[in-house]
N, C-alpha and C positions, 0 to 999 in steps of 0.2 A: 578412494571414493570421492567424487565431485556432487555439488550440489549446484541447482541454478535457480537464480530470481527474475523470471523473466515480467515484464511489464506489456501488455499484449492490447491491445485497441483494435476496432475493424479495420484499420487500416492496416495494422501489421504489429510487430516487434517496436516498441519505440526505445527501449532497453532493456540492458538484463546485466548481472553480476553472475561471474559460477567462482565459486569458494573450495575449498578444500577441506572434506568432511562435512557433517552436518551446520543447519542451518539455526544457530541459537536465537532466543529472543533480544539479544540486545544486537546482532548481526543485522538481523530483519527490525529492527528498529531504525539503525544505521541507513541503513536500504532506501527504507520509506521517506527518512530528511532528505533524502538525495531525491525521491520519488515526487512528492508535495506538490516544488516549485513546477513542475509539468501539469500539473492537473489545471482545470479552469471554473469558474461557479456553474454550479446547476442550474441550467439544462446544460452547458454547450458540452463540444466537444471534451472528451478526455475530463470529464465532472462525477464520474460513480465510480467509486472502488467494488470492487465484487473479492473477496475473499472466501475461502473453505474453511473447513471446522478446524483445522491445524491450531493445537495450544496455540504456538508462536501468534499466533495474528492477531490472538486476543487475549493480553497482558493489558495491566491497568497501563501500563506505559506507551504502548500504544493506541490505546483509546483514550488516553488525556494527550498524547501528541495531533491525534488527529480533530479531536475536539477544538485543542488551539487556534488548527488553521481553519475552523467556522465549517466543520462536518456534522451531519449528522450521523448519526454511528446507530446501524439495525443490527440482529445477527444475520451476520454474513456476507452485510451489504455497508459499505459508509457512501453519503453523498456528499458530495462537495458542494454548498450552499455557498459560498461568497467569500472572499477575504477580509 
């Protein structure tokens, strides 16, 4: 069983990881450090994460990781506000 992390913009695919077995919270934590440095401040491009109800997405640890790098964190939505 494979799993995959794709990163998906109107533009297209701009990454993705596929792992072997399931996808844990410190996996998709891992993910997202790799993720971050591509995003840009709200508004511009590649600036809103949109996420689903999935445990994984919403661990204290990823909501103090993306707070780090100056996110606002909604349910289901984080923006990226600035560095």
């Amino acid at each position: 069983r494979y799993s995959i992390l794709p990163i998906l913009t109107l533009d297209g695919i701009i990454t993705y990881d596929i792992i072997e077995g399931l996808v844990t919270s410190k996996r998709f934590l891992e993910f997202l450090r790799e993720l971050l440095p591509l995003t840009n401040p709200y508004p511009g491009p590649r600036s809103v994460l949109v996420l689903d109800s999935c445990r994984i997405h919403h661990s204290e640890e990823i909501r103090a990781l993306v707070e780090d790098e100056a996110c606002m964190c909604f349910p289901n939505v984080l923006i990226f506000t600035g560095y």
